[in-house]
Structures are given as structure tokens and as C-alpha cells.
ZADO-1210 file (C-alpha; in nm, 4 decimals, padded with zeros to 6 digits):
<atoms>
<atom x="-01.4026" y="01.4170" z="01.6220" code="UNK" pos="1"/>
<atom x="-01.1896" y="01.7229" z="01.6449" code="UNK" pos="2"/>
<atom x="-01.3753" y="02.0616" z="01.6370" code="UNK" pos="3"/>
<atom x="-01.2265" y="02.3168" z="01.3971" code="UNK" pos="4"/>
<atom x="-01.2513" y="02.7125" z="01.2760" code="UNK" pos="5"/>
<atom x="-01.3384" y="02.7943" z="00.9501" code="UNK" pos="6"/>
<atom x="-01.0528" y="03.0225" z="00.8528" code="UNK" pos="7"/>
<atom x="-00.7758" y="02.7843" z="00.9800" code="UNK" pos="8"/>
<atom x="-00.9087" y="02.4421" z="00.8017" code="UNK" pos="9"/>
<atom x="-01.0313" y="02.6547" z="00.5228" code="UNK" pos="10"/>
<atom x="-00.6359" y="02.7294" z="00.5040" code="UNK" pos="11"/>
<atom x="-00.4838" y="02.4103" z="00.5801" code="UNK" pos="12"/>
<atom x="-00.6980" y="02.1898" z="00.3354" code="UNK" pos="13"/>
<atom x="-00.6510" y="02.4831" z="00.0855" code="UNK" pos="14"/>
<atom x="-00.2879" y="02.3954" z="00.0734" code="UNK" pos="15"/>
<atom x="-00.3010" y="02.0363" z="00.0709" code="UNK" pos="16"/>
<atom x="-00.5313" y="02.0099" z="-00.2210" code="UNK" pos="17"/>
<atom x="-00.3433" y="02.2530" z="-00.4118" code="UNK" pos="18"/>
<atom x="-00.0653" y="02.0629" z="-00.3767" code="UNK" pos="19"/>
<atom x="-00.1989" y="01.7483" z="-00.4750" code="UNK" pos="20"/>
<atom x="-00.4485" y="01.8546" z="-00.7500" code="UNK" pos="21"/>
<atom x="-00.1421" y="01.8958" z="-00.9910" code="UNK" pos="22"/>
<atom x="-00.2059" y="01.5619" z="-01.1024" code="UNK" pos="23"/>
<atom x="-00.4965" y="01.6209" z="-01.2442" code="UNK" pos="24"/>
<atom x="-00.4194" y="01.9007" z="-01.4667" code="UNK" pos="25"/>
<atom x="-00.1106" y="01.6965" z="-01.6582" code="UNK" pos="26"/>
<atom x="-00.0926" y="01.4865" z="-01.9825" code="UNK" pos="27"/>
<atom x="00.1452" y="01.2594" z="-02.0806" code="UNK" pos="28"/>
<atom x="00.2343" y="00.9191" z="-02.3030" code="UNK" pos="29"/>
<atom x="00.0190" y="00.6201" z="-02.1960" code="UNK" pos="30"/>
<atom x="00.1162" y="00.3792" z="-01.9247" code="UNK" pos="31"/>
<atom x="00.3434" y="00.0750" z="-01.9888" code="UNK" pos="32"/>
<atom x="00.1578" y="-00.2600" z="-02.0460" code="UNK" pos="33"/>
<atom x="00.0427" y="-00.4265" z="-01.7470" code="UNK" pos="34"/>
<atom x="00.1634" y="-00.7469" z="-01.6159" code="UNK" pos="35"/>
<atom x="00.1774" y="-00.9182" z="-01.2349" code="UNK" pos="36"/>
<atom x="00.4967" y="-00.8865" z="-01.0663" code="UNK" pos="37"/>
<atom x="00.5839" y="-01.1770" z="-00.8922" code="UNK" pos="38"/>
<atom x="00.8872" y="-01.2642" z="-00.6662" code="UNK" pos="39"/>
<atom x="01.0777" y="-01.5788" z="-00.5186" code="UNK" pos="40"/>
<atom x="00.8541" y="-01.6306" z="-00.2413" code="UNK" pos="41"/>
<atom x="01.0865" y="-01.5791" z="00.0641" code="UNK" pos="42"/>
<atom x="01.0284" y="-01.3830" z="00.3421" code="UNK" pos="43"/>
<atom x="01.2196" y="-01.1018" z="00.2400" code="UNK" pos="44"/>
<atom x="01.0019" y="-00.9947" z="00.0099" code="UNK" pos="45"/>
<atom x="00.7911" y="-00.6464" z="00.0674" code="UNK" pos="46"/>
<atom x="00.4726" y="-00.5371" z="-00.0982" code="UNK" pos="47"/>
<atom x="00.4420" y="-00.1815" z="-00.0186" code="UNK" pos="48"/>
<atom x="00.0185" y="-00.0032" z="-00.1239" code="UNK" pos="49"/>
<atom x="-00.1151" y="00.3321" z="-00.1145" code="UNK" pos="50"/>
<atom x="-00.0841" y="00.6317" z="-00.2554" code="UNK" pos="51"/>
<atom x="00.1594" y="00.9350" z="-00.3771" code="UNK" pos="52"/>
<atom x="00.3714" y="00.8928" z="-00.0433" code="UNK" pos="53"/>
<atom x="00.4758" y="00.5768" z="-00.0551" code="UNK" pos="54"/>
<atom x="00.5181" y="00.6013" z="-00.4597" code="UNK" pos="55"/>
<atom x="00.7836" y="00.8908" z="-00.3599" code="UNK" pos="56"/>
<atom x="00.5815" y="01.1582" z="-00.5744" code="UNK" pos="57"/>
<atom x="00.7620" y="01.4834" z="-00.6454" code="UNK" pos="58"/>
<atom x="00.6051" y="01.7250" z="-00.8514" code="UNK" pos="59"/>
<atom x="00.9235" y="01.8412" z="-00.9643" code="UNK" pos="60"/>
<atom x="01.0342" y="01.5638" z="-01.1543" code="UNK" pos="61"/>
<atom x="00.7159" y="01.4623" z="-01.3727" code="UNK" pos="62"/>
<atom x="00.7352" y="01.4976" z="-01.7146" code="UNK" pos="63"/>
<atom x="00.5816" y="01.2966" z="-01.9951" code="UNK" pos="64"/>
<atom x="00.6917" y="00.9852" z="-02.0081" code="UNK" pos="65"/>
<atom x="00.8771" y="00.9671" z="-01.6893" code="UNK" pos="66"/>
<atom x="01.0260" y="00.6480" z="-01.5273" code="UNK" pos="67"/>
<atom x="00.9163" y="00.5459" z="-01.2177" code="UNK" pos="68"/>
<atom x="01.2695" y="00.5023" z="-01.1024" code="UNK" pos="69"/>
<atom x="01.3138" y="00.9055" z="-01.0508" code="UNK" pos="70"/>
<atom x="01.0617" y="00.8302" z="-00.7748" code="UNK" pos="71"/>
<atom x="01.2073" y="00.7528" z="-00.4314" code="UNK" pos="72"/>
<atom x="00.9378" y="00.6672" z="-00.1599" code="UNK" pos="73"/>
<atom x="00.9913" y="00.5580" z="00.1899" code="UNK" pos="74"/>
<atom x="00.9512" y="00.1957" z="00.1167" code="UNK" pos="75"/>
<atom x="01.2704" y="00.1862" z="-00.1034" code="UNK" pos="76"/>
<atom x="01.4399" y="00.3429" z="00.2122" code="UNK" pos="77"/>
<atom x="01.3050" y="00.0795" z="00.4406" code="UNK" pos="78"/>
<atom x="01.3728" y="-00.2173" z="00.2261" code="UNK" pos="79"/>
<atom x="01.7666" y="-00.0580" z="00.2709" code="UNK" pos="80"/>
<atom x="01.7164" y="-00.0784" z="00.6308" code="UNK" pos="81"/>
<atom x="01.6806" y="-00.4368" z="00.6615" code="UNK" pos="82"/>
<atom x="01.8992" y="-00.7156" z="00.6877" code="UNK" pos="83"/>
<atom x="01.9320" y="-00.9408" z="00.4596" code="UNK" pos="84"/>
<atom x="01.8080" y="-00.6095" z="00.2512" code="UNK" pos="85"/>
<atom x="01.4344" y="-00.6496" z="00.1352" code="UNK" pos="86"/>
<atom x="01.2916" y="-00.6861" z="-00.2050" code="UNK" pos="87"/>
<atom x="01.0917" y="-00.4509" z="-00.2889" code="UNK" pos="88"/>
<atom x="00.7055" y="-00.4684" z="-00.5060" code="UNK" pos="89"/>
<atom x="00.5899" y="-00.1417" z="-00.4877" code="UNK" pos="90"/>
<atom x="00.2127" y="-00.0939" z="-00.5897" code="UNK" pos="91"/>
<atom x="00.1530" y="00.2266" z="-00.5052" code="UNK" pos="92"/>
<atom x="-00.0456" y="00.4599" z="-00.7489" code="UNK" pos="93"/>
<atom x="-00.0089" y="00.8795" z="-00.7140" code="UNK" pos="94"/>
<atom x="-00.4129" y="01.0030" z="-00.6328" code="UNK" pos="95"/>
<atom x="-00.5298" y="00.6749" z="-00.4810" code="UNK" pos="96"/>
<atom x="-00.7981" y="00.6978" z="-00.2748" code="UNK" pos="97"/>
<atom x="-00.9065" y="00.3951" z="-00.0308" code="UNK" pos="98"/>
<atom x="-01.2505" y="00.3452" z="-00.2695" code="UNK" pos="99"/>
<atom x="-00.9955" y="00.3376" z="-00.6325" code="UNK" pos="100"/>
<atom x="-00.7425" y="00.1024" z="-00.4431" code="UNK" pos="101"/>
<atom x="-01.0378" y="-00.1466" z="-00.4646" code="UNK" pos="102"/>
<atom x="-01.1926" y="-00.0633" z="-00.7667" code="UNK" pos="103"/>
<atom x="-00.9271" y="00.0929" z="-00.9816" code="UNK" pos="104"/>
<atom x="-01.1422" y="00.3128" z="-01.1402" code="UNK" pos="105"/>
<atom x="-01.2353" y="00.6790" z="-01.1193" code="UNK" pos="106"/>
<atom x="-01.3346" y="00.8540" z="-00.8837" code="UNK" pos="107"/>
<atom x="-01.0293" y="00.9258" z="-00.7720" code="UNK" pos="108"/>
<atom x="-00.7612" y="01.1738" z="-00.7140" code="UNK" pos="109"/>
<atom x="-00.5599" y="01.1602" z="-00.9801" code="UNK" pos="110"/>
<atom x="-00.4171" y="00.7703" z="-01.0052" code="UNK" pos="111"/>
<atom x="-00.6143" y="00.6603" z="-01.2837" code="UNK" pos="112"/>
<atom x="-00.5172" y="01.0298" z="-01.4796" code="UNK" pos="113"/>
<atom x="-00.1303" y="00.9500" z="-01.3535" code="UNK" pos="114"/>
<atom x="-00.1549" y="00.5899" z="-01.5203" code="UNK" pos="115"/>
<atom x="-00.2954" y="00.6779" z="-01.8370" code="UNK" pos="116"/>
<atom x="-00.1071" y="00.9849" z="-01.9548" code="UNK" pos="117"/>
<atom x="00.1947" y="01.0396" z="-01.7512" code="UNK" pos="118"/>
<atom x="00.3380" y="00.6971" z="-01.6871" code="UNK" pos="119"/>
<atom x="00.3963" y="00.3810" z="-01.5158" code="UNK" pos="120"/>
<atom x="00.3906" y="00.2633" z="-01.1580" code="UNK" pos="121"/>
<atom x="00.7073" y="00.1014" z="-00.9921" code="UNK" pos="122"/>
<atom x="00.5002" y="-00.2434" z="-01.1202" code="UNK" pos="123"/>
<atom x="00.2883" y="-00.2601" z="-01.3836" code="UNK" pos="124"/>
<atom x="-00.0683" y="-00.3894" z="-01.3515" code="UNK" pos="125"/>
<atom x="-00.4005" y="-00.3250" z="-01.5551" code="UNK" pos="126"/>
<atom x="-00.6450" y="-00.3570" z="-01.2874" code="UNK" pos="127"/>
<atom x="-00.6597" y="-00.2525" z="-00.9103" code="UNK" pos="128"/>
<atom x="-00.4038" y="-00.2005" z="-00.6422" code="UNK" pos="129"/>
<atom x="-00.5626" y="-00.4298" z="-00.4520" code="UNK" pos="130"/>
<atom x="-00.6197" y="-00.7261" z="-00.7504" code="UNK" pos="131"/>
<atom x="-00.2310" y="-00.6587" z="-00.8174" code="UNK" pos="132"/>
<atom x="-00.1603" y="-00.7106" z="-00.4283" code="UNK" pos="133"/>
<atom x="-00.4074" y="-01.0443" z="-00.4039" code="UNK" pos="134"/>
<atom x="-00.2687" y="-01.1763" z="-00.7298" code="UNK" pos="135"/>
<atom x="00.0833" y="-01.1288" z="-00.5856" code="UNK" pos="136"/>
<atom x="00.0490" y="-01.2253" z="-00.2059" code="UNK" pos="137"/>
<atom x="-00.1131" y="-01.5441" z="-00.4120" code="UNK" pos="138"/>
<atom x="00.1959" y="-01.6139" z="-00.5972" code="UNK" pos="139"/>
<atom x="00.4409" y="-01.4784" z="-00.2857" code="UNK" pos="140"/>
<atom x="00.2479" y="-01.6574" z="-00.0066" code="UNK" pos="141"/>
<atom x="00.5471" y="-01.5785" z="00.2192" code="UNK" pos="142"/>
<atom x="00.6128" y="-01.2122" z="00.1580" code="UNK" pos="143"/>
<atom x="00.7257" y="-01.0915" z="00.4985" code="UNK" pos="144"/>
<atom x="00.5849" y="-00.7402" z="00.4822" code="UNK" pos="145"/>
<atom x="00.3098" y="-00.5566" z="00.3182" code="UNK" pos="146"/>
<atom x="00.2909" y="-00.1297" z="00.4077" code="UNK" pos="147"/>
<atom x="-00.0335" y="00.0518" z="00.4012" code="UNK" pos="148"/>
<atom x="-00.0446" y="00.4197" z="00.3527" code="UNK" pos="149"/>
<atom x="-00.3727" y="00.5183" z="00.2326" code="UNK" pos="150"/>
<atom x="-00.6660" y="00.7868" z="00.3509" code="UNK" pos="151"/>
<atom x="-00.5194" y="01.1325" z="00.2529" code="UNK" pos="152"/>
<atom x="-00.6958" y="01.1485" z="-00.0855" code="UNK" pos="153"/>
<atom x="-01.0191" y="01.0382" z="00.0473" code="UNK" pos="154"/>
<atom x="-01.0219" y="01.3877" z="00.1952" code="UNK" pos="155"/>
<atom x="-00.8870" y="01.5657" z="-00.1009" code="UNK" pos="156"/>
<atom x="-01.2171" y="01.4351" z="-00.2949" code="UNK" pos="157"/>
<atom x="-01.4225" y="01.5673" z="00.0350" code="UNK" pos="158"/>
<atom x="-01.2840" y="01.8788" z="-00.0466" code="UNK" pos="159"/>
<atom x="-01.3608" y="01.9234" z="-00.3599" code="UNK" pos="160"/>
<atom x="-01.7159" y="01.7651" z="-00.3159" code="UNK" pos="161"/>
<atom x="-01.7660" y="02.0776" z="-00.0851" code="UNK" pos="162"/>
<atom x="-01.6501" y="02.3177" z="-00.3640" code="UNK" pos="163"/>
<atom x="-01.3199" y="02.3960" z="-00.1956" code="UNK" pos="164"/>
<atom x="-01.1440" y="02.4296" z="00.1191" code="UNK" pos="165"/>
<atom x="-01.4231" y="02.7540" z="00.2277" code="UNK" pos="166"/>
<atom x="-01.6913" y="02.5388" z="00.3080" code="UNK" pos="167"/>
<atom x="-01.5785" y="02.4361" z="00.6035" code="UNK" pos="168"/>
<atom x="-01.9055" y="02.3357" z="00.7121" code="UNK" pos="169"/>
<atom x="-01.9532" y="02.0945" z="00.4567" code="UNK" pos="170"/>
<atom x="-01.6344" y="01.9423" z="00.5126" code="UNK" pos="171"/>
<atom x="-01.6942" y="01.9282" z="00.8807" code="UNK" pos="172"/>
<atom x="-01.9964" y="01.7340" z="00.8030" code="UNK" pos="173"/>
<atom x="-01.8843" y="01.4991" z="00.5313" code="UNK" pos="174"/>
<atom x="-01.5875" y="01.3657" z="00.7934" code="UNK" pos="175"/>
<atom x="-01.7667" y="01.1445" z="00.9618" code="UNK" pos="176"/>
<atom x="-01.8554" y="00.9612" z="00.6798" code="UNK" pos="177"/>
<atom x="-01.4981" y="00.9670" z="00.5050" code="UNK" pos="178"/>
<atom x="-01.3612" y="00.7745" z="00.8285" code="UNK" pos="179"/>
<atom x="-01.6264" y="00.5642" z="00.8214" code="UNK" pos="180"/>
<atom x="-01.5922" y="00.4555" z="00.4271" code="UNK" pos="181"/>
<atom x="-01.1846" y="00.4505" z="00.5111" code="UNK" pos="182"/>
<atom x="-01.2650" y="00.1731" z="00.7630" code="UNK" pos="183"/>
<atom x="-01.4801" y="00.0017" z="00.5730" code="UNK" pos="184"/>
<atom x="-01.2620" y="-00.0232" z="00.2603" code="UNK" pos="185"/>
<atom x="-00.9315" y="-00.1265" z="00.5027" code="UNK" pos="186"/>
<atom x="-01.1687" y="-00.3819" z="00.5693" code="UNK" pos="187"/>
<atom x="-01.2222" y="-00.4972" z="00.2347" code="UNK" pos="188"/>
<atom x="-00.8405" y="-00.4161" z="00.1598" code="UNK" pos="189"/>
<atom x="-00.7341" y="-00.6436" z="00.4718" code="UNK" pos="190"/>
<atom x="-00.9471" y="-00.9000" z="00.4369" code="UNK" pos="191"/>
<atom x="-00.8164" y="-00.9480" z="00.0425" code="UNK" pos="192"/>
<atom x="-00.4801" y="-00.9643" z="00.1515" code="UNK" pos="193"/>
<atom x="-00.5425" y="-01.2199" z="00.4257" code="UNK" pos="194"/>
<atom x="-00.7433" y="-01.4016" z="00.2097" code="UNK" pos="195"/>
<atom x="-00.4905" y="-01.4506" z="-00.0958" code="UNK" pos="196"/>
<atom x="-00.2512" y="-01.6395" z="00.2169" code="UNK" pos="197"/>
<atom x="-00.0347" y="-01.2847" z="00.3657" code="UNK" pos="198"/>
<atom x="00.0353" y="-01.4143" z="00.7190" code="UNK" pos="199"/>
<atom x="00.3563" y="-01.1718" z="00.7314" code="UNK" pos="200"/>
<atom x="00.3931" y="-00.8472" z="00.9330" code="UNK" pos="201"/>
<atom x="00.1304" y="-00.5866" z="00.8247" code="UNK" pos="202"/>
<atom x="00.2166" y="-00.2476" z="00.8859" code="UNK" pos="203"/>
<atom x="00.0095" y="00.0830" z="00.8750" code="UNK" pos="204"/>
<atom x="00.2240" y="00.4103" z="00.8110" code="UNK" pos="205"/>
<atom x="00.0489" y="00.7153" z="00.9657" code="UNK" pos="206"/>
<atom x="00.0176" y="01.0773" z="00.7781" code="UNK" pos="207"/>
<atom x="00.2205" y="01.3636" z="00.9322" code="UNK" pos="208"/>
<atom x="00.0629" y="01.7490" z="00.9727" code="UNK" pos="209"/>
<atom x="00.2120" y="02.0095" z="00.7857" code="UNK" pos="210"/>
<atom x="00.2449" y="02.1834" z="01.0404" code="UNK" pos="211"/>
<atom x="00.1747" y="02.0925" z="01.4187" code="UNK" pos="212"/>
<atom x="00.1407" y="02.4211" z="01.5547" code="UNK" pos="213"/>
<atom x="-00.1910" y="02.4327" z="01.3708" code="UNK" pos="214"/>
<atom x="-00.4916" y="02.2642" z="01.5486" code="UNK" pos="215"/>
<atom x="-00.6939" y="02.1588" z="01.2012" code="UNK" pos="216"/>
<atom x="-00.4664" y="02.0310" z="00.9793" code="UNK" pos="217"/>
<atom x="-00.2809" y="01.8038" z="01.2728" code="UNK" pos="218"/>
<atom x="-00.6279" y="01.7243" z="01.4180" code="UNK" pos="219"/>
<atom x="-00.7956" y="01.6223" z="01.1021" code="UNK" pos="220"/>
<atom x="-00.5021" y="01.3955" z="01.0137" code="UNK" pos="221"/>
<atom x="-00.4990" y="01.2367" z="01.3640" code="UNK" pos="222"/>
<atom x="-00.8711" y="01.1091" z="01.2448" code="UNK" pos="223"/>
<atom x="-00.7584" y="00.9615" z="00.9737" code="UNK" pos="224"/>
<atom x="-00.4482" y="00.8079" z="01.1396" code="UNK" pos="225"/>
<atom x="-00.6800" y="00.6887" z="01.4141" code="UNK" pos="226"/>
<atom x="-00.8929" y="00.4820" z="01.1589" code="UNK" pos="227"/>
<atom x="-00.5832" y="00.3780" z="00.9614" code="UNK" pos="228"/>
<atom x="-00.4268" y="00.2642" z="01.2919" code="UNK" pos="229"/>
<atom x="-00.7526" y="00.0912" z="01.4377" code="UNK" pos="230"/>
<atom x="-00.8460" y="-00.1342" z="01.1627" code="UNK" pos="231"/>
<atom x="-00.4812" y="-00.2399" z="01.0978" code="UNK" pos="232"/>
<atom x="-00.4442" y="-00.3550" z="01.4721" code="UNK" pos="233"/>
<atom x="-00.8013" y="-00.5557" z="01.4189" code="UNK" pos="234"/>
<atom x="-00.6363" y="-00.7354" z="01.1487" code="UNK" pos="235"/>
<atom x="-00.3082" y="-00.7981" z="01.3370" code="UNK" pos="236"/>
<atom x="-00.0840" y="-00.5549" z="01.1799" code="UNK" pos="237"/>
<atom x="00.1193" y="-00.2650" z="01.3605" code="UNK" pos="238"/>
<atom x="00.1880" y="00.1092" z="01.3370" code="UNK" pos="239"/>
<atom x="00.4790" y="00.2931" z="01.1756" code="UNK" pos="240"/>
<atom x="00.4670" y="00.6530" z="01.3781" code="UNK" pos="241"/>
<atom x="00.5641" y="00.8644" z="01.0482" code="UNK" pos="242"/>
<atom x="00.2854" y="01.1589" z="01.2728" code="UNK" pos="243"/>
<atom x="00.5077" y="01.1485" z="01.5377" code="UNK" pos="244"/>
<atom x="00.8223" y="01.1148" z="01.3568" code="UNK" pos="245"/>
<atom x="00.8137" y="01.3973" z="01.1763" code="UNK" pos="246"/>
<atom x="00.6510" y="01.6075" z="01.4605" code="UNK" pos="247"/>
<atom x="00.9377" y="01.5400" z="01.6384" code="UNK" pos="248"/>
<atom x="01.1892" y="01.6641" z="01.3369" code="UNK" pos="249"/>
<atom x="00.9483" y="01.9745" z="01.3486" code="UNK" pos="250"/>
<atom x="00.9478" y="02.0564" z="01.6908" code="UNK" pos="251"/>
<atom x="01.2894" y="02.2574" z="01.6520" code="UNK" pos="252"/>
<atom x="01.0851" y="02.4379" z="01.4086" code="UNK" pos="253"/>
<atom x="00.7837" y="02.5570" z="01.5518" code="UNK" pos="254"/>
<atom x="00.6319" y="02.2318" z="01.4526" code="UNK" pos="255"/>
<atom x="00.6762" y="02.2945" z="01.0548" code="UNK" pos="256"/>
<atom x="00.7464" y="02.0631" z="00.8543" code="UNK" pos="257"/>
<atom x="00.8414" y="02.2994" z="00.5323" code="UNK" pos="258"/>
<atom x="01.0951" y="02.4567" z="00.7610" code="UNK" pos="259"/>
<atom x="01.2136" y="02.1587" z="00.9440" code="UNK" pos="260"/>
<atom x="01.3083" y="02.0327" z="00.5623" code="UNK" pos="261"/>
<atom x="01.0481" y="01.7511" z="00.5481" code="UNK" pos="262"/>
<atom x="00.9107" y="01.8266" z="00.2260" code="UNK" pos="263"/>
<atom x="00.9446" y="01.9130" z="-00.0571" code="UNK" pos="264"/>
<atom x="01.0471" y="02.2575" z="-00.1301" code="UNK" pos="265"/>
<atom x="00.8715" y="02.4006" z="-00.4111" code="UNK" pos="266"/>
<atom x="01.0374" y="02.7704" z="-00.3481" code="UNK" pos="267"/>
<atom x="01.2722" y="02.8615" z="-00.0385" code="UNK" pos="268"/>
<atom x="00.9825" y="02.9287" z="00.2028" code="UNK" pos="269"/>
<atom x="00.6769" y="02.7426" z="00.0294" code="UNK" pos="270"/>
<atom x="00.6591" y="02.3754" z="00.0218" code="UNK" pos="271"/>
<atom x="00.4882" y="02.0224" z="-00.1558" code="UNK" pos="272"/>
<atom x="00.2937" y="01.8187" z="00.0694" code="UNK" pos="273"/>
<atom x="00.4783" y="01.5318" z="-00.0696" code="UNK" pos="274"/>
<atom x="00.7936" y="01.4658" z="00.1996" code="UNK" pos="275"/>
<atom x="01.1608" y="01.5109" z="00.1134" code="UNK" pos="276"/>
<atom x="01.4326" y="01.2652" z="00.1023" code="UNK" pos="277"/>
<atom x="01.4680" y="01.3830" z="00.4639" code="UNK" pos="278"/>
<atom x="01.0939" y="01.3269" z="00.5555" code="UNK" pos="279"/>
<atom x="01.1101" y="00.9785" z="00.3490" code="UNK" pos="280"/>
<atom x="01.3962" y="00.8463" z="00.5522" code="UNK" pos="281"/>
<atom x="01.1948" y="00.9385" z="00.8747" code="UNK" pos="282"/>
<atom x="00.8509" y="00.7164" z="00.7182" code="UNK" pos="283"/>
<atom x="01.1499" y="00.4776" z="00.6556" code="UNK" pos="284"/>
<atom x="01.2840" y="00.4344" z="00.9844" code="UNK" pos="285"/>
<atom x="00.9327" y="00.4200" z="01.1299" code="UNK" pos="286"/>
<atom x="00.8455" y="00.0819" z="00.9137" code="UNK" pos="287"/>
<atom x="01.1749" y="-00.0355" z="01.0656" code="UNK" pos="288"/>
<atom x="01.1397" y="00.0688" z="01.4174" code="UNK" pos="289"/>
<atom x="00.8044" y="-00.1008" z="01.3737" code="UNK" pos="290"/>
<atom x="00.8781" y="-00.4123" z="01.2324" code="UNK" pos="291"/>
</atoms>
């Protein structure tokens, strides 16, 4: 694993959590009734999972009782890419975690909260992301494409485990484990999907660093790409370079993605973690280039 100081990690993960603990503070109108999505069973179709990033989360625009169509995630872009176009199924949940994909339950960071008071999901579904995706790949047996962008979250809860992003220590030594449950549950995840008859093109959609001048963050997220990356290619799937996509946008930039106009901008210097409709259409043209 990558070695890091205290007082740059201790900044880096600050940021990130704070920008994704805003979930967890809101409250909202209950989530629309579930049902299971399904499609015409053609090869077009797309199931994309994970968590706020593919969902197209922007803190901006959440208010009670907001529709999901406000929300423009990299897998609508992609599905535009294509030709004949894709149909999209989006599953993704805001605060998923690779352990609350599988279980839909709490612990999590912040999906369960998002579904219950602020509103629904692009589909609607009562249990897990991962019984909506089996029940679906069961009833679309020859979905073409199926996106995984999951991980980031499994380090906010780390965080926040260790009391905060100044226990460095403790995060340093809870890592190790994190990768090792986020391999473990892709596992689980993969093995569903295979299971319920997905023979199409799976694709795994790496994180990008906030800002790629700085060791910590970029190194900690190359871990968790690394995992993401591994077990995907054990199950036959590919890699969408969204990392190296948007560190190439950066570079112009000193490697920042706030200033490179990758995310969202939450004042004119400060940023969201979440990307922009600039940063989305670069995690879209990665699932293209690597489908």
C-alpha cells in the first residue's frame, strides 16, 4: 500500500467526507414505491450500479421531494454515446457502500437516509442494489452492459470509524482491511450478476483524485481502483480509465480537478467531490472508449 503523512491525508479525506456527509444531515418525503424495472431484453440494454457518481449526485439540486431526473450521471452520457443509443436502468443509490449494495441496509453512507426521506432512485426497488440488478439481469438475460462504480464510501465509513480525517493512523491501519472487504463483496456482487445469466460486457469505472498533485488522496484512490480493477478483470469485465481521464483534464491545472472544472463548484474556488457535467462526460467517454 501507499505510505502517507498525517497532515496531507488528514486534509484530503477531510474534504471528501465533508463533501459527502451532506446526505446524512437531510430530510425529506419518503421514497416512491418500489417495483423491478424490467426492459425488452436486447442487447442494448445497460444496467448501470454504484453509488452517488454514477447516480449524477449534486448537492445543489436536492430538495425534498426531488425527481431523480434533475440527476445527470455519467451513465446517461454513455448510453448517448452509443449506437443504436442504449437504454438505460440505472440502480445506483447516493451513500452506497460495497457491504449496503448487498445488503441494502444500514450501515451505510447515506443511501438508505437518501431513499427514505429525500427521494427516489432513477428505478425504484425495495430491497438491495444488487437483488434489483439479479432480479433484472434475470428478466434482461441479454443486457449488453452492466457499469460498476463502487468503493469510495467504504472509505468514508473508515473515516468516520476513526473519528475523523486526524487519525491518520487509524485510517492507515483500517485500509488494508477496507480493500480486502471491497474485494470480497465485488465477489459476491459479480458472482450474483453472473449467476442471474449477465454474459454481456462488464465494465469497472475507476475513481479520479481531487487533486493529483497530492500524493494521499491520488494514492489512496489508486488502492481502491486497483481492487475495483482486479476483481472485475477476474470476472471478465474491463476498465473505464475515469483516474486517468480526468488526470489528464487536470494536468493543465496543476493536476486539480476543482480548477480544471471537473466538479462541482460549490463557490468559485471551492468544490463538491461529486464531478461536473464536464467531469461526467469524461467517466462517459471512458465506458465508451472501453467498451
Amino acid at each position: 500500500m501507499h505510505r502517507f503523512g498525517r497532515r496531507s491525508a488528514a486534509v484530503t479525506v477531510g474534504i471528501v467526507f465533508a463533501g459527502l456527509s451532506l446526505l446524512g444531515a437531510m430530510t425529506a418525503a419518503p421514497a416512491s414505491a418500489a417495483s423491478i424495472s424490467t426492459g425488452n431484453s436486447n442487447p442494448n440494454n445497460y444496467l448501470a450500479l454504484g453509488d452517488s457518481v454514477p447516480f449524477g449526485y449534486n448537492p445543489l439540486l436536492v430538495t425534498p421531494g426531488v425527481s431523480p431526473d434533475v440527476f445527470v450521471g455519467y451513465p446517461q452520457l454513455a448510453s448517448d454515446l452509443f449506437r443504436p443509443r442504449k437504454k438505460l436502468f440505472n440502480a445506483s443509490c447516493p451513500g452506497e457502500t460495497s457491504t449496503s449494495l448487498i445488503t441494502g441496509t444500514r450501515p451505510d453512507n447515506g443511501c438508505q437516509d437518501y431513499r427514505q426521506f429525500i427521494g427516489p432512485l432513477h428505478v425504484s426497488y425495495s430491497g438491495s442494489q444488487l437483488d434489483y440488478a439479479e432480479s433484472y439481469l434475470a428478466a434482461n438475460p441479454r443486457t449488453g452492459l452492466v457499469t460498476m462504480m463502487i468503493g469510495a464510501n467504504d472509505l468514508f465509513l473508515l473515516i468516520k470509524s476513526c473519528g475523523g480525517s486526524t487519525n491518520v493512523t487509524c485510517i492507515e491501519a483500517g485500509l488494508p482491511g477496507l480493500l480486502d472487504t471491497l474485494s470480497s463483496n465485488l465477489t459476491t456482487i459479480y458472482s450474483g450478476l453472473r449467476a442471474a445469466g449477465f454474459n454481456g460486457e462488464l465494465v469497472a469505472v475507476t475513481y479520479y483524485s481531487l487533486n493529483y498533485a497530492d500524493p494521499v488522496g491520488t494514492g489512496i484512490i489508486a488502492e481502491i481502483n486497483t481492487t475495483l480493477a482486479k476483481v472485475t478483470q477476474a470476472f471478465g469485465g474491463t476498465v473505464a480509465d475515469g483516474f486517468g481521464e480526468f488526470q489528464q483534464a487536470a494536468a493543465a491545472f496543476g493536476g486539480d480537478s476543482c480548477a480544471a472544472g471537473l466538479l462541482i463548484h460549490l463557490t468559485p474556488t471551492t468544490c463538491d467531490v461529486h464531478p461536473s457535467p464536464a467531469g461526467a462526460a469524461l467517466l462517459a467517454a471512458a465506458v465508451r472508449d472501453a467498451s
